[in-house]
C-alpha positions as CSV (number, residue, x, y, z in Angstrom):
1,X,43.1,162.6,176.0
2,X,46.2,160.9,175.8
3,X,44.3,157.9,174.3
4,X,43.1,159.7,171.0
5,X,46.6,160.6,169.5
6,X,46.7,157.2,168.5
7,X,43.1,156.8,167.0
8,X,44.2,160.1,164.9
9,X,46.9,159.1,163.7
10,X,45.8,155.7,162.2
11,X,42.6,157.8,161.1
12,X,44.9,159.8,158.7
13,X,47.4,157.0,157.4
14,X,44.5,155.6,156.2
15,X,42.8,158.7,154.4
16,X,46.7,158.9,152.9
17,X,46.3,155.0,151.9
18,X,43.1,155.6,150.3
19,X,44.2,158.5,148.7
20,X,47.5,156.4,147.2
21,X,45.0,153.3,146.3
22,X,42.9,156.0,144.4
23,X,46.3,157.5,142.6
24,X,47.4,154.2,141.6
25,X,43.8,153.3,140.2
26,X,43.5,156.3,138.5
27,X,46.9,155.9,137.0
28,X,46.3,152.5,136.0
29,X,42.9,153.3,134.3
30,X,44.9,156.2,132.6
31,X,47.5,153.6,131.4
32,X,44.9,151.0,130.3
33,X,42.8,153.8,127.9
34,X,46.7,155.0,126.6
35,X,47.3,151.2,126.0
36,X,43.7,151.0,124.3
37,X,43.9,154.2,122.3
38,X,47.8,153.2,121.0
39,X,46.3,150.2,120.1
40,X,43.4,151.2,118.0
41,X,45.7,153.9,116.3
42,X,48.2,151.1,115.0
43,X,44.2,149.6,113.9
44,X,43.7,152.3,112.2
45,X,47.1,152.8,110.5
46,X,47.2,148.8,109.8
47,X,44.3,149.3,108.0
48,X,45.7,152.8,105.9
49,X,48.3,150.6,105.2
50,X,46.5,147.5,104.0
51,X,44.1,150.0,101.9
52,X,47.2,151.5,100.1
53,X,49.0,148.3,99.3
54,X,45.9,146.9,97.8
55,X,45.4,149.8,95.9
56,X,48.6,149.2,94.5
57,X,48.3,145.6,94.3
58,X,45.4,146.0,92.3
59,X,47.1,148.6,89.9
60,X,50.2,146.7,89.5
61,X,47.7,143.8,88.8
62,X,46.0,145.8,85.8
63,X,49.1,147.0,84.6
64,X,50.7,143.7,84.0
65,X,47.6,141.7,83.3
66,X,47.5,142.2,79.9
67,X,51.5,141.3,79.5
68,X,50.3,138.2,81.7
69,X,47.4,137.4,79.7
70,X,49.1,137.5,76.2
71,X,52.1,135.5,77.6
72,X,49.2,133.0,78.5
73,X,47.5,132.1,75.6
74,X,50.5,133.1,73.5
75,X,52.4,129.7,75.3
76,X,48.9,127.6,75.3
77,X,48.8,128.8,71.5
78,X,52.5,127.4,70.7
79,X,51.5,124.0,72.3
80,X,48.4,123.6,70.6
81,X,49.6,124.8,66.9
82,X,50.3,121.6,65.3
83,X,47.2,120.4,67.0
84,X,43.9,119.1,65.2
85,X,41.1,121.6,65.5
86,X,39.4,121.2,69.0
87,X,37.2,123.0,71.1
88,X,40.7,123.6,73.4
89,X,42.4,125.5,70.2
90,X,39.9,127.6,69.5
91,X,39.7,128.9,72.6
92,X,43.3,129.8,72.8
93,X,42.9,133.0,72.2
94,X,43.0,135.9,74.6
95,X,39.4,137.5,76.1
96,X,40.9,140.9,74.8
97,X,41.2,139.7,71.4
98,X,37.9,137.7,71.2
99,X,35.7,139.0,68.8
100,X,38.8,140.2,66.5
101,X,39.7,137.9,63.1
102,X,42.9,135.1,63.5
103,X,45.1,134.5,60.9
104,X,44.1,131.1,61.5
105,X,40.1,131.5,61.2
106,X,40.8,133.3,58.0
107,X,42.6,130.2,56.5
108,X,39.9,127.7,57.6
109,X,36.8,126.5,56.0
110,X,34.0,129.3,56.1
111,X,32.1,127.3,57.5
112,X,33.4,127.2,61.2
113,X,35.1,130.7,60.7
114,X,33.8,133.6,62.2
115,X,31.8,136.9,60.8
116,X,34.1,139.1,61.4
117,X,37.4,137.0,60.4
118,X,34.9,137.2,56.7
119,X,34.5,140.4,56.4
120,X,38.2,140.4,57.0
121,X,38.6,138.9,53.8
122,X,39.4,141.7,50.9
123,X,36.5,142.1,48.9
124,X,35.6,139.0,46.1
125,X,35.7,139.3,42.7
126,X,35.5,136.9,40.1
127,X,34.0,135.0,37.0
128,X,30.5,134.5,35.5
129,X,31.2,131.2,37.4
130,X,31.5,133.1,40.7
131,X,28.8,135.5,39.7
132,X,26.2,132.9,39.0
133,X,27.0,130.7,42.8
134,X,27.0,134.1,44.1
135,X,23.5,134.9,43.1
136,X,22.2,131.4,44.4
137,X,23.9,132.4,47.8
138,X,22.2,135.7,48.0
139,X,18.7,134.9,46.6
140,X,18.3,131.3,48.5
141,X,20.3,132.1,51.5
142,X,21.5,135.6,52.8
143,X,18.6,135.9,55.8
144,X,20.5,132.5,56.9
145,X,23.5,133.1,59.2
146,X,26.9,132.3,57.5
147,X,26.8,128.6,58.0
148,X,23.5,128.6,55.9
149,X,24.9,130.3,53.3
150,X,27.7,128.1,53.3
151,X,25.3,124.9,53.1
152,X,23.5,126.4,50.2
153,X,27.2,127.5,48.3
154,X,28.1,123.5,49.2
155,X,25.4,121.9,47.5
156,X,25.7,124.0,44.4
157,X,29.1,122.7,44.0
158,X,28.5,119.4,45.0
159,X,26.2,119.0,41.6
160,X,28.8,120.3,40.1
161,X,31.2,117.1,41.1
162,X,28.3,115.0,41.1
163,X,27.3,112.7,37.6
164,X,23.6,113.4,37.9
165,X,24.5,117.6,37.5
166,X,25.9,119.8,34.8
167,X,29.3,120.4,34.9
168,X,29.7,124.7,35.8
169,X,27.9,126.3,38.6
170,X,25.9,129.0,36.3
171,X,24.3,125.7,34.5
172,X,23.6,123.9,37.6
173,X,21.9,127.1,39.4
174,X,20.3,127.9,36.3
175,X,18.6,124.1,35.4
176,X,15.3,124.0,34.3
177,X,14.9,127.5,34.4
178,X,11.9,128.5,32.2
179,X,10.5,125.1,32.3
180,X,7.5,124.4,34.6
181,X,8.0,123.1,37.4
182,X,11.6,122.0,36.4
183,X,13.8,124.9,38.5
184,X,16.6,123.5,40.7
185,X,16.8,126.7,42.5
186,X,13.1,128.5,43.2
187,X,14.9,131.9,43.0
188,X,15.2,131.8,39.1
189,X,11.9,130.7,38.1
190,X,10.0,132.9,41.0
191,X,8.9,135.2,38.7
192,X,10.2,138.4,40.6
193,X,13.3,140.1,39.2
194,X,17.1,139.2,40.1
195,X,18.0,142.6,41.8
196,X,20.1,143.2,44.5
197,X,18.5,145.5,47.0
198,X,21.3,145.0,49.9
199,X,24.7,145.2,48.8
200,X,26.2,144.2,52.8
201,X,24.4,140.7,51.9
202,X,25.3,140.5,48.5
203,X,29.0,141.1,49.6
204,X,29.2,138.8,52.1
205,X,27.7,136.7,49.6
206,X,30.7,137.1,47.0
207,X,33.0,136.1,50.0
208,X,31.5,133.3,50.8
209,X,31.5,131.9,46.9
210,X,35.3,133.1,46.6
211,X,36.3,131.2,49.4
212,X,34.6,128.0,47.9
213,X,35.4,128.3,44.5
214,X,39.0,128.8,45.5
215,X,38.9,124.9,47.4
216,X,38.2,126.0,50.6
217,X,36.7,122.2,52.0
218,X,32.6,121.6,52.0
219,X,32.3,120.2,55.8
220,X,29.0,121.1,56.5
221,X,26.5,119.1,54.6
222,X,28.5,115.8,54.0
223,X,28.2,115.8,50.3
224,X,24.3,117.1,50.3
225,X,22.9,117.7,46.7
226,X,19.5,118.7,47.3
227,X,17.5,120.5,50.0
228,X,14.5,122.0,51.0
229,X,12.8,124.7,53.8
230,X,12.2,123.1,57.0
231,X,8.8,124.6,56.5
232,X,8.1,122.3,53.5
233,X,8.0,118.7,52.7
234,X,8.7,117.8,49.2
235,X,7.8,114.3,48.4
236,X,11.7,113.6,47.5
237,X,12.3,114.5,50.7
238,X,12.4,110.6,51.9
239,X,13.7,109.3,49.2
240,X,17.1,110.3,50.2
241,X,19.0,110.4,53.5
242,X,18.7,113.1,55.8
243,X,22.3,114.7,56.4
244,X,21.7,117.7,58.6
245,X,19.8,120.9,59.2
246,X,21.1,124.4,59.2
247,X,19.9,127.4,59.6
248,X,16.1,126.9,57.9
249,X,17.2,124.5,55.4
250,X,17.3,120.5,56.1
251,X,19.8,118.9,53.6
252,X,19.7,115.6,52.0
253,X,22.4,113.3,50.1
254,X,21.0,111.3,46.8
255,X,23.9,108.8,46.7
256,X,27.4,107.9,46.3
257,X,27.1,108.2,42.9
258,X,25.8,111.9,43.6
């Protein structure tokens, strides 16, 4: 009997050690899931934070992007002012603008301008002169898009610098009208009645011949005094150099003496 105390004694330290080992690895566990939930928390409030600030960001972004943007192309604009006309100038313009007229596309040749800078323009007015290349614009021309009708207006006034031509726009549009086969221009010896039927054509039509009459320079058909549908092919046609095409209409120069 008295050899037992012993064996009951070592039998309960260690149900006491196992207990401690199981307190400490429960405690530990219990630490380990506080140290993995603190951790997922600051996660989670990292990521509240980063959400907010880019919110922000991105509305302090919009709200200065358009002083950004204008302060952009406003300095690319001063360093390309004196500049010749390149594809890099006309771009400097900002995308919030595009599509609205320049001062500076209003003052150049109507032939590179754009639609909207035209109907910009105030509304033309003017002589039996401007009347008359007017008409030839609008009756040869105003399905084309504004280059074409540009073309057409050139070539009228190129006959009227030219030696082979009369010397006013209403004679040279008007040549040979009532003789056959003798019109310059198809429109006045067609047989169908000079009336304008859209009056958005026939303005834009005005513009167009106020801005030439009034010097703007002919760059478009390199001193072109005749042409012709690209559908057709008049037997002048090579007779005389080919200049260049636009719109519908292929364009031809007769000479320096033209």
């Amino acid at each position: 009997m008295t050899q037992q105390a012993p064996d009951s004694r070592f039998a309960n330290a260690s149900r006491v050690g196992l207990a401690r080992d199981e307190t400490v690895q429960g405690y530990e566990l219990s630490m380990i899931w506080k140290k993995a939930l603190t951790g997922l928390l600051f996660v989670c409030v990292g990521l509240i934070l980063a959400t907010t600030q880019a919110a922000q960001a991105q509305s302090l972004a919009m709200s200065i992007a358009g002083g950004v943007e204008m302060r952009g192309f406003s300095r690319l604009a001063s360093l390309t002012r004196d500049a010749p006309d390149t594809e890099l100038v006309r771009a400097a313009q900002p995308l919030s603008q595009q599509g609205k007229a320049r001062l500076r596309d209003e003052n150049r040749d109507p032939g590179v301008q754009n639609d909207t800078a035209l109907v910009d323009t105030p509304p033309a007015t003017g002589d039996a002169q401007w009347r008359c290349l007017t008409e030839a614009i609008y009756f040869e021309a105003r399905g084309e898009p504004l280059d074409g009708q540009v073309a057409v207006a050139e070539v009228v006034l190129n006959r009227v610098d030219s030696k082979r031509y009369p010397d006013t726009v209403c004679e040279v549009v008007n040549q040979g009208t009532g003789k056959l086969n003798a019109c310059q221009f198809s429109y006045t010896c067609d047989g169908i009645p000079e009336r304008v039927t859209e009056p958005k054509a026939w303005d834009k039509a005005g513009r167009v011949a106020r801005r030439l009459i009034d010097g703007a320079p002919r760059l478009l058909t390199r001193n072109a005094t005749l042409y012709h549908a690209d559908y057709v092919d008049p037997y002048w046609a090579a007779a005389y150099p080919r200049t260049v095409k636009v719109g519908r209409h292929i364009f031809h120069r007769q000479g320096p003496d033209a």
